[in-house]
N, C-alpha and C positions, 0 to 999 in steps of 0.2 A: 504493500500500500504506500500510497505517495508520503510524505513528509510532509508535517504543514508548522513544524515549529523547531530550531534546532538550537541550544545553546550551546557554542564553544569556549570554554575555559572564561565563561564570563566574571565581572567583577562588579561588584557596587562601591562606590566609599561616597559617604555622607560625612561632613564636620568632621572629616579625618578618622571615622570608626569604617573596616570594611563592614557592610550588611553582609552582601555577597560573597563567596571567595570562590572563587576559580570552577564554578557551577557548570559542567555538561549535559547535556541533557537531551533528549529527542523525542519527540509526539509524532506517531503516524495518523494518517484521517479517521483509522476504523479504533484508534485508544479513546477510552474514559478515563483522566488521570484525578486522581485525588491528593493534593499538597499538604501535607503534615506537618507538624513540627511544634515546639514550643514557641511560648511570644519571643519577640525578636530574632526569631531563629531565619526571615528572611523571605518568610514566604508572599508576604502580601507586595513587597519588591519586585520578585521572579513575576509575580502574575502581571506588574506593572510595565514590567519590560518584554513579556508576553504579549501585553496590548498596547506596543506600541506608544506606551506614554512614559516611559523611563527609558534613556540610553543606557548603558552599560559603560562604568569609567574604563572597563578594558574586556578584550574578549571579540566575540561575532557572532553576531542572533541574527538567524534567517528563520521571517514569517509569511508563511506563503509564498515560497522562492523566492520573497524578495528580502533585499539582505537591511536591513537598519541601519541608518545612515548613510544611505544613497538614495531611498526609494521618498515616492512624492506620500507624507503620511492623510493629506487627506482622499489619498488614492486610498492607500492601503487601510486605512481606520473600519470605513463601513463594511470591509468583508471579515470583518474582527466583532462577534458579541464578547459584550462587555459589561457585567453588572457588579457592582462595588458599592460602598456607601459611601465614599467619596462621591462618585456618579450622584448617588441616590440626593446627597443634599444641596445639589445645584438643579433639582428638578424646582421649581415655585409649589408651595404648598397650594396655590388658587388653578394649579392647571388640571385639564380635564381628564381621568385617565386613558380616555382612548389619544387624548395627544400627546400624554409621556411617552405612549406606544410609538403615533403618528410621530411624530418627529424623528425618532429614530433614522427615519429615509434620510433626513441631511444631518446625522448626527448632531440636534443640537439638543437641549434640554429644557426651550420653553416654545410656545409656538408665538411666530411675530408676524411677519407678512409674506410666509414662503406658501407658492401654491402648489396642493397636494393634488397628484391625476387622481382619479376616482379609482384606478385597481391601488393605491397605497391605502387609499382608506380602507377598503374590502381586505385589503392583506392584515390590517390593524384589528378590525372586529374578527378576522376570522382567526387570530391570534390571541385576543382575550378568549374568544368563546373555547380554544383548547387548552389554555389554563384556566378555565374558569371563574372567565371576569366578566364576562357579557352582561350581566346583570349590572353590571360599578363602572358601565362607560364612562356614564354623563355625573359620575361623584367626582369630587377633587380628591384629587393624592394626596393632603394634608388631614382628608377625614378619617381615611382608610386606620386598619388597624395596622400592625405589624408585618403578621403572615399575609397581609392583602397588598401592604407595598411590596415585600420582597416578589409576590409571583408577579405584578405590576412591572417590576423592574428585570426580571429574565422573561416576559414577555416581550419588554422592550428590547432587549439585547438579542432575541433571536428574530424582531420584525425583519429585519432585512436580509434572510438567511443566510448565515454568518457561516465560514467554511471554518472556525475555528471559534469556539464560547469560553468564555472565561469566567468564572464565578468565586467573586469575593466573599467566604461565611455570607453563604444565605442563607442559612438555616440560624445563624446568631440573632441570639434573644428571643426566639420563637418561644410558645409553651409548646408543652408536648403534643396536643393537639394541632396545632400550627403545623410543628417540626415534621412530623408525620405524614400529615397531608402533603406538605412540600417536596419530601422526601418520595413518597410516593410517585408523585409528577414524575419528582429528577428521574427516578427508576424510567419508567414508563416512556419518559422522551428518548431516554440515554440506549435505552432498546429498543427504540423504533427505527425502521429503513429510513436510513435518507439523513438522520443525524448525521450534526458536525464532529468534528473531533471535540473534545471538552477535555477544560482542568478545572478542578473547584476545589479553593483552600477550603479548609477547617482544622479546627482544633479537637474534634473529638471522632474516634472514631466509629462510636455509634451512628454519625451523620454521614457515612459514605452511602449512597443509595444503591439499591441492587443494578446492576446493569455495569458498573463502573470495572475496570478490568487493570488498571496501574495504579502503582502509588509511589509518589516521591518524598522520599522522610527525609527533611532538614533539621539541621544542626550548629548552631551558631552560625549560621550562613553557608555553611557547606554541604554535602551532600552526603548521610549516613549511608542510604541504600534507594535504589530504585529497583521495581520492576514490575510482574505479577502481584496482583493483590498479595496472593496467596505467602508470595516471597519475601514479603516487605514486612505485611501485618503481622507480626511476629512479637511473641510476648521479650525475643533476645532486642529485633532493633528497635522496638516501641520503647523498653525498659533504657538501650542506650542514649535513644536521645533526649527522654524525658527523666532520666536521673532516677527511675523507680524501678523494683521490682514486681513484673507485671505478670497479671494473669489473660490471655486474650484468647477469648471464642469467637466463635462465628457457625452461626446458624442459617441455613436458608439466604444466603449471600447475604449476611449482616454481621457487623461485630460487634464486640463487646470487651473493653479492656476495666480491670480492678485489681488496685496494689493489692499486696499481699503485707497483711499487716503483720 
């Protein structure tokens, strides 16, 4: 399968701390990847320079063959989903949510005086109506509840069908009922024909949804292990990068990690 994301020996440094360090890395179109790690460990960075909106202080990231730092990014951004909370708080709480979705066609985040063909609008309702939002077109985004912005916001991230999704903790701060439901979607999308490739941080592993088939465990910014779910989720490298001694199941393509007191 083709390549649609490559990190070579990348780097970050921030105020003189590396985030990153020397991160390789590769996504084909038919992978599910899931980003682990502890805070700081550099994941929400890697997804940054994933989508296009962080450079790399050293290293070479090619997205969708095209390589970062030569390519025109308002070419390259709209074939990139993108959903984050950075994203999410530059949407205006008073916009409608079929136009958090609608706009997405000119990647921007409020709607102003750009004209929409009539198949973007039909692409938009028929995108809430498969996460189901069709009912909270015509609500503002500022009313919604939690789990009703985040599916609000990888609705928008997959309006303009993105040949690569990126997803920032979308399942953070859900309740269980929320998490659940979302989690299901993610499944359900992540195994249908025609999906993009996907990466989606989180911090716990209970939140990787069935369907998902990689993981990449970070560690102080580097890279502990990649690969198979199966290879990764591992009560050895879960326990190394998070400093504990771990117990981890998995039932029914789900997991479950608990220290060992």
């Amino acid at each position: 399968m083709p390549t649609v994301l490559q990190l070579t020996d990348v780097s970050v440094v921030r105020e003189g701390s590396r985030v990153v360090d020397s991160v390789s890395w590769t996504v084909d179109s038919d992978e599910r990847w899931v980003v682990l790690g502890p805070n700081g460990a550099g994941k929400t960075t890697i997804l940054q320079v994933a989508a296009a909106q962080t450079h790399p202080s050293s290293g070479d990231v090619e997205i969708l063959g095209e390589d970062l730092g030569s390519v025109d990014l308002f070419e390259l951004r709209p074939r990139i989903g993108f959903a984050s909370t950075t994203i999410a708080r530059r949407i205006p709480a008073k916009e409608k949510v079929v136009d958090v979705v609608l706009t997405a066609a000119y990647s921007v985040t409020g709607r102003w005086n750009e004209e929409y063909e009539s198949v973007d609008v039909r692409r938009a309702h028929r995108v809430l109506d498969e996460w189901k939002l069709d009912h909270l077109s015509e609500r503002l985004f500022g009313e919604l509840s939690d789990g009703e912005q985040k599916r609000v916001q990888i609705a928008r991230s997959v309006m303009t069908d993105p040949e690569l999704l990126l997803l920032d903790e979308p399942a953070a701060s859900l309740d269980l009922g929320a998490r659940e439901e979302l989690l299901q979607m993610l499944g359900g999308y992540a195994s249908s024909e025609g999906a993009p490739a996907i990466v989606m941080v989180t911090h716990h592993v209970e939140e990787i949804p069935r369907g998902f088939t990689h993981a990449l465990l970070l560690g102080k910014g580097s890279v502990i292990a990649a690969g198979p779910l199966a290879e990764v989720i591992t009560a050895e490298t879960l326990g190394e990068a998070f400093g504990l001694a771990l117990t981890v199941t998995e039932e029914g393509g789900r997991y479950t990690a608990r220290a060992i007191s």
